[in-house]
N, CA and C atoms as a LAMMPS dump frame, in Angstrom:
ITEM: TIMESTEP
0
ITEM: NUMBER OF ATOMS
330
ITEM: BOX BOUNDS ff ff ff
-5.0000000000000000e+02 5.0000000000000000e+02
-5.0000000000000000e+02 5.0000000000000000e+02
-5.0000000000000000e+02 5.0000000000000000e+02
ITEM: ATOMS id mol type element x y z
1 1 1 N 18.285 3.543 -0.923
2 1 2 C 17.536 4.768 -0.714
3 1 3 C 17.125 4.858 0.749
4 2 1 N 17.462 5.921 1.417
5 2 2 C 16.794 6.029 3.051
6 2 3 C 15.76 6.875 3.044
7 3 1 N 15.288 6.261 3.874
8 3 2 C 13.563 7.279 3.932
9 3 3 C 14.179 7.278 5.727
10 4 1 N 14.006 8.877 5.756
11 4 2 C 13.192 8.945 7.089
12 4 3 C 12.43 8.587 7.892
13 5 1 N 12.814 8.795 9.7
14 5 2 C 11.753 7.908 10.133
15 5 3 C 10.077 7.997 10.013
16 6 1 N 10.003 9.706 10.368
17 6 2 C 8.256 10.187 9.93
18 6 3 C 8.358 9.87 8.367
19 7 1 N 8.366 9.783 7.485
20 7 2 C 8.038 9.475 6.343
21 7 3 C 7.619 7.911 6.542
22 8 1 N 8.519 7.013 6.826
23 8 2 C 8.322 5.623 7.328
24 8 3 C 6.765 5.312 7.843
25 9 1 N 6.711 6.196 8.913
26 9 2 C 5.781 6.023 9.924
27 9 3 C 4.331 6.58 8.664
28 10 1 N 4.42 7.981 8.193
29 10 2 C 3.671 8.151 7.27
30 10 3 C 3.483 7.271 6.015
31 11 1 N 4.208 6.612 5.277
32 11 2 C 4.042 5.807 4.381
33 11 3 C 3.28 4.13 4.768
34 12 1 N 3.618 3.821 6.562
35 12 2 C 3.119 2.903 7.071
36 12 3 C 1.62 3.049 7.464
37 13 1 N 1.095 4.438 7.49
38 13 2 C -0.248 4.475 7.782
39 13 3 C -0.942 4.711 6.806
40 14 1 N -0.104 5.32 5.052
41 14 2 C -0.94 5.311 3.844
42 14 3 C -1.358 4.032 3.71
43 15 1 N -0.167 2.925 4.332
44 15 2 C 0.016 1.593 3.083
45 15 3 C -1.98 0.591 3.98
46 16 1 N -1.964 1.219 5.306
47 16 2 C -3.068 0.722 6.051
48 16 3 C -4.271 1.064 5.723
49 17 1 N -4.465 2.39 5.422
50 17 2 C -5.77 2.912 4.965
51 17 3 C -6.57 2.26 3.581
52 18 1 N -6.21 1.985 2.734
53 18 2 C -7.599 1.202 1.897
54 18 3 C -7.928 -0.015 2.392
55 19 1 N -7.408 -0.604 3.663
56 19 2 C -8.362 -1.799 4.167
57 19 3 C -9.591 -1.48 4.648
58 20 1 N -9.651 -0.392 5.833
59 20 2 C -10.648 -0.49 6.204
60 20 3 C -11.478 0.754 5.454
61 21 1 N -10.707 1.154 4.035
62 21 2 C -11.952 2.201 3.362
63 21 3 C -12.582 0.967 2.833
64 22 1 N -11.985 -0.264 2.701
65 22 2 C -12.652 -1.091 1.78
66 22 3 C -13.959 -1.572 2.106
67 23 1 N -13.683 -1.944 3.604
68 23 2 C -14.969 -2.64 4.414
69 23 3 C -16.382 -1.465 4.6
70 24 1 N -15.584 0.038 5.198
71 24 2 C -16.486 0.719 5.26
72 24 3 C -17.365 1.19 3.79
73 25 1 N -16.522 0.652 2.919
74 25 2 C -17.315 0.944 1.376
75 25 3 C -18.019 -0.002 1.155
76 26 1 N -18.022 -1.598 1.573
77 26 2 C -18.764 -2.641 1.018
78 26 3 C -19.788 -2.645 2.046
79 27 1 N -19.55 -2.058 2.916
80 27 2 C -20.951 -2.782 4.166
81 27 3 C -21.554 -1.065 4.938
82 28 1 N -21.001 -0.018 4.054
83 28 2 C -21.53 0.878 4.736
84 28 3 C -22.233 2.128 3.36
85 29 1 N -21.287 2.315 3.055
86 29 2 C -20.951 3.349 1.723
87 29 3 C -22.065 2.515 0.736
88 30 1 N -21.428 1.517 -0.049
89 30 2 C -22.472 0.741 -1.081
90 30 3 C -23.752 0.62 -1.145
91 31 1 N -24.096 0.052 0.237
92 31 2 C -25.499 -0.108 0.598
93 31 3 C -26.313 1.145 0.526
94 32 1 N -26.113 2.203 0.832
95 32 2 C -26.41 3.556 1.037
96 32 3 C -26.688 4.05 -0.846
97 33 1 N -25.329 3.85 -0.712
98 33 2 C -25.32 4.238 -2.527
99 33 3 C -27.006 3.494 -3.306
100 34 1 N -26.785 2.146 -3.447
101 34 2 C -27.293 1.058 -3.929
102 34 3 C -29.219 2.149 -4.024
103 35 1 N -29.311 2.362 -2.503
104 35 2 C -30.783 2.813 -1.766
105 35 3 C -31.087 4.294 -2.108
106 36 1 N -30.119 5.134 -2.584
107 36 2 C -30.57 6.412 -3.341
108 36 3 C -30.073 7.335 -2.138
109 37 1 N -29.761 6.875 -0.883
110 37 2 C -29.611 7.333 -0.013
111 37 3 C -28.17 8.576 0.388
112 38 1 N -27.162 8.338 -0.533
113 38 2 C -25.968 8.82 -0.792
114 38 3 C -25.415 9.423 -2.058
115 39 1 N -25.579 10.574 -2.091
116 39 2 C -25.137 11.028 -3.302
117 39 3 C -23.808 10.538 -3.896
118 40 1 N -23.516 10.627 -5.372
119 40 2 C -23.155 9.938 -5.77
120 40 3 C -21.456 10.252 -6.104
121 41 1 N -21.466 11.57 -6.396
122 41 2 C -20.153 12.496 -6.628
123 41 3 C -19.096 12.329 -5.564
124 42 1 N -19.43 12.398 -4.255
125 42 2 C -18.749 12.691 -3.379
126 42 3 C -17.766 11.467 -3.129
127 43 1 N -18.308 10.174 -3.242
128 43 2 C -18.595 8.739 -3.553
129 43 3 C -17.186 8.703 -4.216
130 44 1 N -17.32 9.372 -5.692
131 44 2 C -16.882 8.936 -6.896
132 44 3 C -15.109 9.997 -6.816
133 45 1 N -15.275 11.061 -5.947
134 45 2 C -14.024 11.717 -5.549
135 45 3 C -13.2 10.508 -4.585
136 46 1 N -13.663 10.2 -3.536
137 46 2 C -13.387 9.423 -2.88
138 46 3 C -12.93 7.938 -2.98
139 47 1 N -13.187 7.829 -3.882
140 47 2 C -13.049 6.195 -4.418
141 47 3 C -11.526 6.831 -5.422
142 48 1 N -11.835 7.55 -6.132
143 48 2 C -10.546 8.197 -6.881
144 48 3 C -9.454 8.566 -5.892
145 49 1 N -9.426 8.937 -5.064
146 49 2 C -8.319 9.326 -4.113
147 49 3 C -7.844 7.956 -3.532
148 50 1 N -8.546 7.031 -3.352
149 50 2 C -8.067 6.04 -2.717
150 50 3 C -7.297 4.946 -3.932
151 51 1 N -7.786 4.878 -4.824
152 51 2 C -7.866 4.228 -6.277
153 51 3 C -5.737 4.793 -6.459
154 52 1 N -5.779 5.927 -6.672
155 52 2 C -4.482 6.795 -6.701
156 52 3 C -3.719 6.551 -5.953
157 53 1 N -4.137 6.862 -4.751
158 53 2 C -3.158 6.47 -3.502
159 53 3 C -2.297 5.098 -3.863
160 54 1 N -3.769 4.124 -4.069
161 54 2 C -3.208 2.851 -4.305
162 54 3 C -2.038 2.684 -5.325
163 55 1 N -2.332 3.02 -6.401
164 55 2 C -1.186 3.542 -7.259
165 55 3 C -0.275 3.935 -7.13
166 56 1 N 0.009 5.389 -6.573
167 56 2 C 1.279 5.675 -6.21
168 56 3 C 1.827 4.707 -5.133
169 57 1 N 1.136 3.985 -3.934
170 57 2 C 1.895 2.762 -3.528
171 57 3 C 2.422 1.732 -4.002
172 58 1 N 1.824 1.671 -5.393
173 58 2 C 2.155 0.193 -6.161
174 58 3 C 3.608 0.3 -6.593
175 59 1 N 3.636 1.805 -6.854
176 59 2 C 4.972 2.155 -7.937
177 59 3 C 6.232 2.483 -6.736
178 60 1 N 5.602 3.303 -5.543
179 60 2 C 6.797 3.351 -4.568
180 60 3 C 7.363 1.625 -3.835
181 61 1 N 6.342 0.938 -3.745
182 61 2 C 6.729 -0.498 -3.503
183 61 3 C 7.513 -1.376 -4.494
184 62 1 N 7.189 -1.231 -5.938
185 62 2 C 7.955 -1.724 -7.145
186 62 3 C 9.056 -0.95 -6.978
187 63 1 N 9.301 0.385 -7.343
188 63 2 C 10.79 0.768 -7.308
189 63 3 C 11.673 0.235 -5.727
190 64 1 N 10.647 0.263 -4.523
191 64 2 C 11.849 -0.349 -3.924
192 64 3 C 12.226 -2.013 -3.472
193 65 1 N 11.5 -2.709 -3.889
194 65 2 C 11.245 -3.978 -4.696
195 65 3 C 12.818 -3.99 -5.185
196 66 1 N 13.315 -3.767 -6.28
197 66 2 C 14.47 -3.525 -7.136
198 66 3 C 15.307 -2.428 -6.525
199 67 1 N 15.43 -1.544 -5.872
200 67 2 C 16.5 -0.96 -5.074
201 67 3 C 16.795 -1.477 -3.867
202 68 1 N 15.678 -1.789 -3.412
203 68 2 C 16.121 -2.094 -1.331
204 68 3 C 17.177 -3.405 -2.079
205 69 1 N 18.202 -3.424 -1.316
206 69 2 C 19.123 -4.816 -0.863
207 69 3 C 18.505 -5.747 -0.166
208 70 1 N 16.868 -5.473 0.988
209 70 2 C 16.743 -6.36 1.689
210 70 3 C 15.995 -7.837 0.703
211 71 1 N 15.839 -7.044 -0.039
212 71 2 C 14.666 -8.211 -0.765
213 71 3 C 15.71 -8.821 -1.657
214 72 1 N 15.607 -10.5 -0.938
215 72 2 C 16.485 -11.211 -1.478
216 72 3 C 15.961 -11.218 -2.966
217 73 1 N 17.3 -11.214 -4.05
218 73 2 C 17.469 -11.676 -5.498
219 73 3 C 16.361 -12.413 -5.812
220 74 1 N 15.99 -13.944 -5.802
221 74 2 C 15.635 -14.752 -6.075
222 74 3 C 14.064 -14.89 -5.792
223 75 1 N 13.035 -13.527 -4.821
224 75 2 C 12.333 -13.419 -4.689
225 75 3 C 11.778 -12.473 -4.864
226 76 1 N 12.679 -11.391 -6.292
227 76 2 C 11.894 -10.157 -6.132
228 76 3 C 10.735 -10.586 -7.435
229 77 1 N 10.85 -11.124 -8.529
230 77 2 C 10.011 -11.551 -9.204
231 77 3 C 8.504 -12.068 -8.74
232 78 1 N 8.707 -12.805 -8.117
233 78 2 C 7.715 -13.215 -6.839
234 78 3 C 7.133 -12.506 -6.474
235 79 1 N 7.628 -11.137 -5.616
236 79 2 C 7.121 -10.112 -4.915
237 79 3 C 6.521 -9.058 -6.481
238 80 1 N 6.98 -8.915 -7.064
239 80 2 C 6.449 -7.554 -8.154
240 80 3 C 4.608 -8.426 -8.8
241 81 1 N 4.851 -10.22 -8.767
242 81 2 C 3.644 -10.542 -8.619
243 81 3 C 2.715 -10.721 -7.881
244 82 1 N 3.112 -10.661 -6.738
245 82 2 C 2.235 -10.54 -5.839
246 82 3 C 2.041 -8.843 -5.35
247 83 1 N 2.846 -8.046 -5.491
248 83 2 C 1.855 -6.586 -5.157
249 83 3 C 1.055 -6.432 -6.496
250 84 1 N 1.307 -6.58 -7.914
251 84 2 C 0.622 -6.004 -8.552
252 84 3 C -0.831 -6.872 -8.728
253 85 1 N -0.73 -8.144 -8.324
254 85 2 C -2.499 -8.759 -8.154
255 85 3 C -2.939 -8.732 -6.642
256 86 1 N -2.153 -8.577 -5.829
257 86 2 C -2.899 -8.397 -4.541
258 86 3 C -2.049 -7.021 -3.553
259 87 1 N -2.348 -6.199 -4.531
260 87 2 C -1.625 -5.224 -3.697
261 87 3 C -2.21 -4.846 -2.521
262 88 1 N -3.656 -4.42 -2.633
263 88 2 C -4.456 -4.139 -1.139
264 88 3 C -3.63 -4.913 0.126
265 89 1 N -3.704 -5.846 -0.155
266 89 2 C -2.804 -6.89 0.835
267 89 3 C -1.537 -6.98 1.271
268 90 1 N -1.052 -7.181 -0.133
269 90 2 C 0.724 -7.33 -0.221
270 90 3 C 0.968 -6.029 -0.105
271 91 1 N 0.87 -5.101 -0.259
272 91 2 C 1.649 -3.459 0.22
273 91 3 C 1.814 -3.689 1.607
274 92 1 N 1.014 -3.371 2.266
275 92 2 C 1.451 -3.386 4.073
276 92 3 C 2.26 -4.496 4.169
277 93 1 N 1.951 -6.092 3.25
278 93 2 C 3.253 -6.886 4.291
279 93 3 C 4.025 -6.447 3.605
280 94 1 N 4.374 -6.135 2.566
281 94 2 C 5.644 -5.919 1.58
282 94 3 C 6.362 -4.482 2.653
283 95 1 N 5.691 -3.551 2.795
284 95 2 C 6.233 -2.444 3.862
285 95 3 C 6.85 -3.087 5.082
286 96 1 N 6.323 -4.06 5.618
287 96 2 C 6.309 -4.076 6.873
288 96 3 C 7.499 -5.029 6.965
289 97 1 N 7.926 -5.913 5.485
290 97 2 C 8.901 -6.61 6.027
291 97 3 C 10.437 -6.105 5.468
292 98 1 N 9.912 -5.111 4.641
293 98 2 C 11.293 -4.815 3.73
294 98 3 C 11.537 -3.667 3.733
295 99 1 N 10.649 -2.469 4.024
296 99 2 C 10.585 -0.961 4.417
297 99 3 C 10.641 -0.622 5.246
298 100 1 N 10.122 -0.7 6.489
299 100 2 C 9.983 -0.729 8.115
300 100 3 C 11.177 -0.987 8.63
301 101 1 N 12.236 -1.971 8.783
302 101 2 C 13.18 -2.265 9.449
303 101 3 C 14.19 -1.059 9.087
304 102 1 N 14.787 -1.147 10.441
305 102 2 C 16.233 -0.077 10.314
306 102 3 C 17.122 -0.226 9.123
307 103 1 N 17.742 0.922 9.108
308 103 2 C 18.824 0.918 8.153
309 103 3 C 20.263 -0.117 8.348
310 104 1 N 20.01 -0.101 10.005
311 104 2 C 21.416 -1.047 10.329
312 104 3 C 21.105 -2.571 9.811
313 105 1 N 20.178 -3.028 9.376
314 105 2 C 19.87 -3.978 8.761
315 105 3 C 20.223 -4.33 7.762
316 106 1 N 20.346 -3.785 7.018
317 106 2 C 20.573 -3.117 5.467
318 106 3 C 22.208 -3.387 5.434
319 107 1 N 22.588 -2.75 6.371
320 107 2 C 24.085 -2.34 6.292
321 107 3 C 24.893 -4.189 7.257
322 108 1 N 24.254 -4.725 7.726
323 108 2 C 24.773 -5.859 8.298
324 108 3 C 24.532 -6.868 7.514
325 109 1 N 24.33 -7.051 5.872
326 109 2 C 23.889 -7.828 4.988
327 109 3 C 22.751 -8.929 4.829
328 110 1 N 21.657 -8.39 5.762
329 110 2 C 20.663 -8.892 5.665
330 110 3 C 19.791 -8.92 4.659
């Protein structure tokens, strides 16, 4: 499957964004919440959009998990366990080592 390069580039800055919603939610957002200080709805949209996002990354990383050629045989099992318990994490490297690279890669049997 080829993805485009802006799609690439866009899918590389979705796969970045729930790190640092994470931090700004535990040490900024929470605390606020916790103190009455932050309403609560806006919160609860927001956490859902990111929650989703995450999701639809889990499933675009699994399907190409099992389509990309780059991900050797013998380690895609491996990989489908490690995005689905540490996906926050494993998405960006999983992008960055098997999505990100050129197509001529692909095609030189790497």
């Amino acid at each position: 499957m080829k993805i485009s390069k802006p799609l690439k580039v866009l899918l590389g800055l979705l796969t970045l964004l729930p790190l640092p919603y994470m931090l700004v939610f535990n040490f900024v957002l929470f605390p606020r919440l916790q103190a009455g200080t932050l309403p609560f709805y806006p919160l609860f949209w927001i956490q859902g959009g990111i929650m989703s996002l995450l999701i639809g990354l889990l499933i675009f990383c699994v399907t190409q998990l099992f389509y990309n050629r780059r991900v050797p045989q013998d380690k895609r099992s491996l990989w489908a366990v490690v995005l689905v318990l540490g996906n926050m994490l494993a998405i960006p490297i999983f992008f960055w080592l098997y999505v990100w690279p050129a197509e001529s890669a692909e095609s030189n049997g790497s």
